[in-house]
C-alpha positions in Angstrom: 0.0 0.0 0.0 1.3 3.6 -0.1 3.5 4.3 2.4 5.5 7.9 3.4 6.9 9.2 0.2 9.6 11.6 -0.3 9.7 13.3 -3.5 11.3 15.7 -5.9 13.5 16.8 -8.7 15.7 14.5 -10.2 19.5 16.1 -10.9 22.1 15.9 -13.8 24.3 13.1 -11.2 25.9 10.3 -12.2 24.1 7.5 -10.0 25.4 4.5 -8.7 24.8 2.0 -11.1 23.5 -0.9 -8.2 23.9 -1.4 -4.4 24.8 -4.9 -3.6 27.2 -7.1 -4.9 28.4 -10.7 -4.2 31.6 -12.2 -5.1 31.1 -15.3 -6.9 33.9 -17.6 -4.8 33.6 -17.8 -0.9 35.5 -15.1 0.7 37.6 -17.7 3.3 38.7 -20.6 3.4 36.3 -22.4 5.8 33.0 -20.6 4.8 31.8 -22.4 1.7 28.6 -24.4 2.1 28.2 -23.0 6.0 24.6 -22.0 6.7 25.8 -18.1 6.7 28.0 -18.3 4.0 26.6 -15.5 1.8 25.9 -12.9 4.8 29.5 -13.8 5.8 30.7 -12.9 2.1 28.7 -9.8 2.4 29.4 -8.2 5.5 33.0 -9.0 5.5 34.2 -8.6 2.2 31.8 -6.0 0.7 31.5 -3.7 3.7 34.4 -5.0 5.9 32.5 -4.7 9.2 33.0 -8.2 10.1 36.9 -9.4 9.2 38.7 -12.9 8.8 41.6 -14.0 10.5 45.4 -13.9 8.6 45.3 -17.5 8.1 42.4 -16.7 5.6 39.7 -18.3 7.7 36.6 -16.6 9.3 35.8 -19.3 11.8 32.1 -19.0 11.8 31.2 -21.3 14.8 33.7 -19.4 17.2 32.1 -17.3 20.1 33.2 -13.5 20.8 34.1 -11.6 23.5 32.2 -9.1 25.0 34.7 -6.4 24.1 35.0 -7.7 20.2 31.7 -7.6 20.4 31.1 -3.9 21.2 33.9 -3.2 18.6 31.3 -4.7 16.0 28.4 -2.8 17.0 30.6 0.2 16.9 31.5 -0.1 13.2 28.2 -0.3 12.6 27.1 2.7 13.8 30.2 4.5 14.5 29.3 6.3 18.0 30.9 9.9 18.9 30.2 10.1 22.3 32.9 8.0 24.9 31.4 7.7 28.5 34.4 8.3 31.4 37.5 6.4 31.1 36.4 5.2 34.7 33.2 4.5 33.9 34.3 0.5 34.7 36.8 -1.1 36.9 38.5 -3.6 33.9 38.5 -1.7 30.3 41.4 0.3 31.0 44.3 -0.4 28.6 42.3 -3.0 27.3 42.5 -3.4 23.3 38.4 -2.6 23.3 37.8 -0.1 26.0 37.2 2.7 23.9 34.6 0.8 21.7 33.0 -0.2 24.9 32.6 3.1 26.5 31.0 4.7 23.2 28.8 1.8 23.4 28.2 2.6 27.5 27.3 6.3 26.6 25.1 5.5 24.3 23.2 3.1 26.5 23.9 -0.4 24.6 26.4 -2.0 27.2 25.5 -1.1 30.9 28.0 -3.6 32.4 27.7 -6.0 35.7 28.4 -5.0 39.2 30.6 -2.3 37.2 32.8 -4.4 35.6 32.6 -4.6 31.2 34.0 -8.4 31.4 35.7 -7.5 28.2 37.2 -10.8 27.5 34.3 -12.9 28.9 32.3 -14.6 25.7 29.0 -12.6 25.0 25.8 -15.0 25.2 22.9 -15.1 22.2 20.4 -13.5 25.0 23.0 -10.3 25.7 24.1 -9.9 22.3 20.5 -9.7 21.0 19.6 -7.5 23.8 22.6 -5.2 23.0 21.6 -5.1 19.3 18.3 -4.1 19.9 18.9 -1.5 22.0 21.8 -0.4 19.7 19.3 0.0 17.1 16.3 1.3 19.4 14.0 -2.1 18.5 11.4 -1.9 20.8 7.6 -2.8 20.5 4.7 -4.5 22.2 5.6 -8.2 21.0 5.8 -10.7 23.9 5.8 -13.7 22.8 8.4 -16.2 23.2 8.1 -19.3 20.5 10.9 -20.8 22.0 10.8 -24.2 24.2 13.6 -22.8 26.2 12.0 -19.3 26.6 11.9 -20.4 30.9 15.4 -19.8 30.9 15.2 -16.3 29.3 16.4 -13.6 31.8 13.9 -10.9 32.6 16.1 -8.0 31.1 16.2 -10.0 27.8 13.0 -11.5 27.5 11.3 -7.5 25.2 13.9 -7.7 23.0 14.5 -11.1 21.8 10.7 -11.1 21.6 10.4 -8.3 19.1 13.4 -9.6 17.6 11.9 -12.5 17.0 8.7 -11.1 15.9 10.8 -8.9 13.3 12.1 -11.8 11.9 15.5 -11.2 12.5 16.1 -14.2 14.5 16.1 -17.2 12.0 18.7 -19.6 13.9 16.3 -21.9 15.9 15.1 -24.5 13.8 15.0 -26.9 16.6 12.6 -24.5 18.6 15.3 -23.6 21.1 16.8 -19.6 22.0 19.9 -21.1 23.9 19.9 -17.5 25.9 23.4 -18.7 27.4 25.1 -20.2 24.7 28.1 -18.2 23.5 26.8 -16.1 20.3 28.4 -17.5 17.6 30.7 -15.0 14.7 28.0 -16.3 12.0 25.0 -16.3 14.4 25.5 -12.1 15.0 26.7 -11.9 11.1 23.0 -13.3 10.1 20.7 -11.4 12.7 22.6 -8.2 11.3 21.9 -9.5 7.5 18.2 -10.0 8.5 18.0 -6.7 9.8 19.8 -4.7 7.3 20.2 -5.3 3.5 22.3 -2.1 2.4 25.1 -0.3 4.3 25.8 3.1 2.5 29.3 3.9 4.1 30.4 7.0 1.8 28.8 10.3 -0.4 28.1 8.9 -3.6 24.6 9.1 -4.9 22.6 6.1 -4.3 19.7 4.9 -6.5 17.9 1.7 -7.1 15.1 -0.3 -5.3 16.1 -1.7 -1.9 13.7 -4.8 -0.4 14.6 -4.2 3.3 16.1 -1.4 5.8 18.7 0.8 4.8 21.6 1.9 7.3 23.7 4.9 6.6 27.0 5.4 8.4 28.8 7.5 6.5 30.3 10.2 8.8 30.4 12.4 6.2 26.4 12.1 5.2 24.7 10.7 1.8 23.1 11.1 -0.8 19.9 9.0 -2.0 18.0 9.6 -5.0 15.2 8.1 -7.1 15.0 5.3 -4.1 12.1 2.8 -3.2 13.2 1.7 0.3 10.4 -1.2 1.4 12.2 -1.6 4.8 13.4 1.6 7.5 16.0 4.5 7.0 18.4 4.2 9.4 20.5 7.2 9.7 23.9 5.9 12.6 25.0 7.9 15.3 28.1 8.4 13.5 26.4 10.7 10.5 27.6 14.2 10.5 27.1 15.5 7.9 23.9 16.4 5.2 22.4 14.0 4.2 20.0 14.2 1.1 16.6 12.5 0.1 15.4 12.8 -3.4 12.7 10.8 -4.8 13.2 8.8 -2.0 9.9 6.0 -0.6 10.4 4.8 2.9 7.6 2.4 3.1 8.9 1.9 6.9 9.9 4.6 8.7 12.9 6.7 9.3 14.9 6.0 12.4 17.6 9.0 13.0 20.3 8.3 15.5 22.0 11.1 14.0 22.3 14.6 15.1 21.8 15.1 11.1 18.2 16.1 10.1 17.8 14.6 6.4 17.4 17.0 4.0 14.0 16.0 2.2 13.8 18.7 -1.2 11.0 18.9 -3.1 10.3 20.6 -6.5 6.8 19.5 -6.3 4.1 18.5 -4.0 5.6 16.1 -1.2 2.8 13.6 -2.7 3.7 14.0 -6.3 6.2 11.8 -8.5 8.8 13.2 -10.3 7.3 15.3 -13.8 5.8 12.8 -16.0 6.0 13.2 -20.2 3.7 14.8 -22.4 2.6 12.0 -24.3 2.1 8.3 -22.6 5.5 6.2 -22.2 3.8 2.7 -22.0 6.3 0.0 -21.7 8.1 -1.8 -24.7 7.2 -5.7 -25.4 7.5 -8.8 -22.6 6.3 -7.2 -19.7 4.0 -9.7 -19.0 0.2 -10.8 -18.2 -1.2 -8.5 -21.0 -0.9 -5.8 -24.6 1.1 -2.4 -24.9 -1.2 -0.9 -26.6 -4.8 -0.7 -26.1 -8.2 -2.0 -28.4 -10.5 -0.3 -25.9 -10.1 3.4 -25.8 -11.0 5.6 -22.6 -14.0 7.1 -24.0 -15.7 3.4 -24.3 -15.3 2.9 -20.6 -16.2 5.5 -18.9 -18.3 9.7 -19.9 -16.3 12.1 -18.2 -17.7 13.8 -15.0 -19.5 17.0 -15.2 -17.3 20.2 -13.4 -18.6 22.9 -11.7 -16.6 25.9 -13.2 -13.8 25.7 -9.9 -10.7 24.9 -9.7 -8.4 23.1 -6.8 -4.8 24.3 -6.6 -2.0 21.4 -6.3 1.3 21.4 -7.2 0.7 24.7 -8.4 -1.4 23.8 -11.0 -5.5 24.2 -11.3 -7.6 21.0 -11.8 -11.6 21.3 -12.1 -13.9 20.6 -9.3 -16.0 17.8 -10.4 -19.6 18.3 -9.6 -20.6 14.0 -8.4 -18.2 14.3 -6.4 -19.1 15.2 -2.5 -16.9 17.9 -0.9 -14.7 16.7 2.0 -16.8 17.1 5.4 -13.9 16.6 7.8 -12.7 19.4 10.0 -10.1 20.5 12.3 -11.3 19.7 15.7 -13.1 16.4 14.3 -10.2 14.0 15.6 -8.1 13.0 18.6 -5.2 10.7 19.6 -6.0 7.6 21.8 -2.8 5.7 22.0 -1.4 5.2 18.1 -5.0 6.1 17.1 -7.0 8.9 16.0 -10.5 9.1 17.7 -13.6 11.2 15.2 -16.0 13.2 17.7 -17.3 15.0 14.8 -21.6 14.5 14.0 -21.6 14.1 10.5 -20.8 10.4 9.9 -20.5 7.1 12.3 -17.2 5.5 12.2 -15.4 2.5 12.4 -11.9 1.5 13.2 -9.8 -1.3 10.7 -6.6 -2.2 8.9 -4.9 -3.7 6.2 -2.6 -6.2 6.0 -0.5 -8.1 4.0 2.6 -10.7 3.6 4.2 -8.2 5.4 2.3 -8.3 9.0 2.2 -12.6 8.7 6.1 -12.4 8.6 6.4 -10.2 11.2 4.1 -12.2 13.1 4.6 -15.5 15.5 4.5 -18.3 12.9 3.8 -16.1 10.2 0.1 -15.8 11.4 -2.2 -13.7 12.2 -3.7 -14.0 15.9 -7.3 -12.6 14.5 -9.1 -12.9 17.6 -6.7 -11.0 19.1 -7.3 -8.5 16.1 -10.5 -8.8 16.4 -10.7 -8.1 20.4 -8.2 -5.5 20.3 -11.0 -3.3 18.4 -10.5 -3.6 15.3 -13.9 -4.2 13.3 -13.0 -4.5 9.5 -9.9 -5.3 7.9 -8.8 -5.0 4.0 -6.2 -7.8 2.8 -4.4 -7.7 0.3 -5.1 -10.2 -2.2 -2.8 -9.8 -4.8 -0.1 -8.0 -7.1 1.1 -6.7 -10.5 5.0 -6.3 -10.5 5.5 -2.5 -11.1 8.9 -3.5 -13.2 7.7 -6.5 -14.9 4.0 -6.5 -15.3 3.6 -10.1 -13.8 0.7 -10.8 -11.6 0.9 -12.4 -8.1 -1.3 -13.4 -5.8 0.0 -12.8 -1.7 1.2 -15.9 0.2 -1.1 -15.3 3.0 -4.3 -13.9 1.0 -6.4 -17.0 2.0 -5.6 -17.8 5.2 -5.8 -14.1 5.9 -9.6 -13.7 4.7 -10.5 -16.8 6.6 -8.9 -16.3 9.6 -10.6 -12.3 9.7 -14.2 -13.8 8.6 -13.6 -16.8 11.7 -13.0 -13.7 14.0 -16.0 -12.0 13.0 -14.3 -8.9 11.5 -16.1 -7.6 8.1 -13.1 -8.8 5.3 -12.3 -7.0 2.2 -9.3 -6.8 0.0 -7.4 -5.0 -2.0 -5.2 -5.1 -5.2 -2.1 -3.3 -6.5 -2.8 -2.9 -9.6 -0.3 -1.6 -12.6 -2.5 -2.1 -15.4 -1.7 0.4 -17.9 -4.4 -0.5 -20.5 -8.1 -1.5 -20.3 -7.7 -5.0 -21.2 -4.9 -5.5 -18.5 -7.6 -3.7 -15.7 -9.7 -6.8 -16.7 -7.0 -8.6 -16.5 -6.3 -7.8 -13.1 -10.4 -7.8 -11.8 -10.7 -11.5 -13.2 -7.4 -12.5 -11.2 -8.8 -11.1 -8.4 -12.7 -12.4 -9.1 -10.8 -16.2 -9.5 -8.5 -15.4 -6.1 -11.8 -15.4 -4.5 -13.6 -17.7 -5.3 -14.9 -20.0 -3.0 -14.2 -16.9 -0.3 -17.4 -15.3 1.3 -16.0 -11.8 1.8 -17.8 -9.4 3.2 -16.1 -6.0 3.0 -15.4 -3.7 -0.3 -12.6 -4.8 -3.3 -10.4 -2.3 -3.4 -8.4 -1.0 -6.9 -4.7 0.4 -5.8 -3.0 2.0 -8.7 0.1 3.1 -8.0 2.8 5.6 -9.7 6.0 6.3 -7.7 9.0 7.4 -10.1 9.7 6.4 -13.6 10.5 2.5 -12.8 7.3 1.9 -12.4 5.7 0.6 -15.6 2.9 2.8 -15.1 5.1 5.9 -15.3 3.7 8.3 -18.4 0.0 6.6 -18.4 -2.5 9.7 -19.4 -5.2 10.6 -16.8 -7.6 9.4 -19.4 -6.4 6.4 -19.3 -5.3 6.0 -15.7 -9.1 6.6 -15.1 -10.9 4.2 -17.6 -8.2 1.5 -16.1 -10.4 2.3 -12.5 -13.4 2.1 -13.8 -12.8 -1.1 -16.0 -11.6 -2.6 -12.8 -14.6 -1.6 -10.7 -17.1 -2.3 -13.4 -15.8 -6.0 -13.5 -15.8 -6.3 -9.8 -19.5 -5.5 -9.8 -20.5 -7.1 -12.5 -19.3 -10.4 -10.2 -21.4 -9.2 -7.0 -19.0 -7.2 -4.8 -18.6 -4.0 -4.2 -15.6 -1.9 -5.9 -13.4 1.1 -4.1 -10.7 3.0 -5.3 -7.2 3.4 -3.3 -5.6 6.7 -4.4 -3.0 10.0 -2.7 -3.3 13.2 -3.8 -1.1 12.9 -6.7 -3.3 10.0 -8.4 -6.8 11.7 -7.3 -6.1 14.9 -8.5 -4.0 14.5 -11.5 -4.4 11.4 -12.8 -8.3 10.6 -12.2 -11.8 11.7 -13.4 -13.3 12.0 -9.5 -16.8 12.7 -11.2 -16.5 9.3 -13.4 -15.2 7.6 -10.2 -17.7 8.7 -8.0 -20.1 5.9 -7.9 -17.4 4.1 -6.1 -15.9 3.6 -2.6 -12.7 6.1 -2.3 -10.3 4.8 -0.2 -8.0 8.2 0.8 -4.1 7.8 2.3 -2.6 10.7 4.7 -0.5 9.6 7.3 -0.8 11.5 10.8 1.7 11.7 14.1 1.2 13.1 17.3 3.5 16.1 16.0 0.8 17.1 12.9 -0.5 20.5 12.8 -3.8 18.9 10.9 -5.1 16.3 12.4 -7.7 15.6 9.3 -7.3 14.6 5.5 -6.7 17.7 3.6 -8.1 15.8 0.2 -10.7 18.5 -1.4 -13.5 15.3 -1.4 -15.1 13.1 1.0 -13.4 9.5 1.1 -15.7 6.7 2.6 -12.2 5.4 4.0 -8.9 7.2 5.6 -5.8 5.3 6.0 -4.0 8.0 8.5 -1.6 5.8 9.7 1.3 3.0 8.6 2.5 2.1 12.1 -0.3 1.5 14.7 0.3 -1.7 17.0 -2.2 -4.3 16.7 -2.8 -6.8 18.9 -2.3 -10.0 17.2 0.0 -8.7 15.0 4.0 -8.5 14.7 5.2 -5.3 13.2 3.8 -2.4 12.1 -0.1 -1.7 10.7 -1.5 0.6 8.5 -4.5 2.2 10.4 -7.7 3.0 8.2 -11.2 5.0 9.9 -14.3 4.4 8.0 -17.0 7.4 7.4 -20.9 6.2 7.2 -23.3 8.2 6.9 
């Protein structure tokens, strides 16, 4: 679904031509075929964070001290601040202390009885404790899927439970933590792997899209353009200088540890891709699942709305009121927060509270599932699942691993079920394409909620990129029609940049609209400032659901 967006101008750079690159031949002499071979290879001989030994070996299955141990976590994040040189009673002179006290001042290694142990092995439960605070992981997970989890100390039962509930822990396959075990050099080298997959170490300009988090360290800042980042920003304490987003999607969120405040430019609208061509730039042959070109024109899909004679100002540029469709009746006032959630008090509509979900929140949950009674007591009283896919690169359509067992466990827990597809049709035939794949997803599924049409246009790699507004909006209403025509009820996902400049709002009115602003506690507005009414506001991607590992995307329903 849309997540924050950070757009703007593209510049006359040369750009990094990739991010991540494996050498073909194992980097030591002892690591080919081991279980952490290729984040080994990565993290030692691509970034150098991690090193070998002389001999040529990396010795996966050794422990690590304590002290080497802080030297790691140091590299990643390169810390400034050094606590006291007395701050404990054994690191002076030792090879590690200073390591360990930037580590002590930043929180991350509070010693025992105030000693550091330096050269005492580090256990999994400390290490993973140390890492997540390292990298501020904290949450509301408590669950411990571990048949050891009794012999879990107190101070580390949080964060290897939100660790866990991340997905970053992938090392017990026979159901036991082994809290006391020395960590292992490849067991640290793979939870670090699982939670980051780029480092950016140095100012070049970075482009390219990134399936994961992304950590900077660069103490001299970065530079990040034209950039769909499905994971978090992570900006280390050790950035100092600018750092630069352009044309930069953090579908997660950004987590600055920095004293650096990113520099987010904008040409345009903060909502708006970067300027499209005149004339459609529909992709060449072979990009799968349907034609280039289109045999069924806009005009015999859909009559374009009637406009009242006004105007709405975006991205400095005027686009007509349409006349079907009902002015917005949200104001300031009408909302409050209640934990992670905005509250309506306002009298014009009744509301209800839901979310949508998809492969992401079953990953990120115990077992990959869902707990939907737990969803379902924790208030939440409809829910939209994602259903399905088109690749925005290659045009190939995919259902979502957990689609099915989504939809029956929300419709078991009594919540009312829709779904919703991400659609990158950029002809009529391939919006039918895309309703039928949906329509044949479902069948056999009683769903109860709305099907929801999610057309998406970030930057220029998305196959979508140049499609007219004519056609953009025919490609909605295809997709609706269809969708009704098979008994359900059709809505329409769309930001401010799609509803306003790409769609007809009076030819889509007869539709659900399904609206996206995202809200904090630190927002001046606490309302959608979309000129029309949506029957559905997402305002938030990371509310905490019980039930559910992760972040949620937070959606209030108006009913009149």
């Amino acid at each position: 679904m849309y997540k924050r967006r950070f757009f703007a101008s593209l510049t006359a750079l040369a750009l990094a031509a990739g991010l991540v690159m494996t050498p073909a031949n194992a980097a030591f002499t002892d690591t080919q075929g081991h279980w952490a071979e290729n984040a080994i290879t990565k993290w030692s001989e691509e970034y150098g964070l991690i090193t070998g030994y002389e001999d040529g070996t990396f010795r996966p299955d050794n422990s690590i001290t304590r002290g080497a141990f802080a030297g790691i976590l140091d590299r990643f994040l390169k810390y400034t601040v050094v606590s006291p040189a007395t701050t404990f009673s054994d690191t002076a002179g030792t090879y590690w202390e200073t390591s360990i006290l930037k580590l002590h001042a930043a929180g991350v290694y509070l010693g025992t009885d105030g000693a550091a142990l330096p050269g005492n092995s580090i256990t999994r439960q400390q290490a993973v404790t140390m890492i997540a605070r390292a990298f501020g992981i904290t949450g509301t997970s408590t669950a411990l899927p571990y048949t050891d989890a009794g012999k879990i100390a107190s101070y580390a039962q949080a964060p290897i439970a939100e660790m866990t509930a991340r997905g970053y822990i992938t090392d017990c396959a026979d159901g036991n933590f082994r809290p006391t075990d020395p960590i292992t050099r490849a067991e640290i080298v793979n939870i670090m792997n699982n939670m980051v997959q780029v480092l950016i170490q140095d100012t070049q300009a970075y482009t390219g899209n990134i399936p994961g988090t992304v950590l900077i360290n660069s103490t001299q800042g970065a530079y990040l353009t034209n950039m769909h980042i499905t994971g978090d920003l992570i900006l280390a304490p050790g950035v100092q200088d600018t750092v630069t987003l352009e044309d930069v999607i953090v579908d997660g969120q950004i987590r600055n540890f920095s004293p650096v405040t990113p520099t987010i430019t904008s040409a345009n609208d903060p909502d708006a891709p970067p300027e499209e061509p005149e004339q459609p730039q529909q992709p060449e042959g072979g990009q799968g699942g349907g034609t280039t070109t289109s045999g069924i024109r806009p005009e015999d899909v859909y009559t374009p709305g009637a406009t009242t004679g006004e105007y709405i100002q975006y991205s400095g540029k005027s686009y007509p009121v349409y006349a079907d469709a009902e002015p917005i009746a949200l104001y300031d006032g009408d909302f409050y927060w209640e934990d992670d959630r905005l509250v309506y008090t306002g009298r014009e509509f009744d509301t209800r509270f839901g979310i949508d979900v998809s492969a992401y929140q079953n990953r990120a949950s115990q077992n990959q599932t869902i707990d939907w009674e737990a969803v379902a007591n924790d208030g939440v009283e409809f829910a939209m699942v994602r259903v399905g896919l088109r690749g925005y690169s290659n045009g190939n359509l995919l259902s979502d691993a957990f689609y099915r067992q989504n939809i029956e466990g929300a419709m078991a827990a009594g919540i009312e079920t829709g779904v919703y597809f991400f659609a990158q049709a950029i002809t009529v035939e391939e919006a039918i394409e895309e309703a039928d794949f949906v329509i044949s997803l479902l069948d056999g599924l009683e769903i109860d909620g709305p099907v929801a049409y999610d057309w998406e246009m970030h930057d220029s790699t998305y196959r979508v990129y140049g499609t007219t507004p004519e056609m953009a909006t025919a490609c909605a209403a295809a997709f609706c029609q269809r969708i009704e025509e098979a008994g359900y009820e059709a809505m329409v996902y769309a930001g401010q940049y799609v509803s306003y400049i790409k769609y007809d709002q009076g030819a889509l009115a007869p539709y659900l609209y399904w609206y996206p602003e995202y809200k904090s506690t630190s927002s001046e507005k606490l309302y959608p400032t979309f000129y029309y009414q949506m029957d559905y506001w997402q305002f938030s991607s990371s509310c905490t659901i019980d039930g559910i590992g992760g972040r949620v995307d937070a959606n209030i329903q108006f009913i009149r």
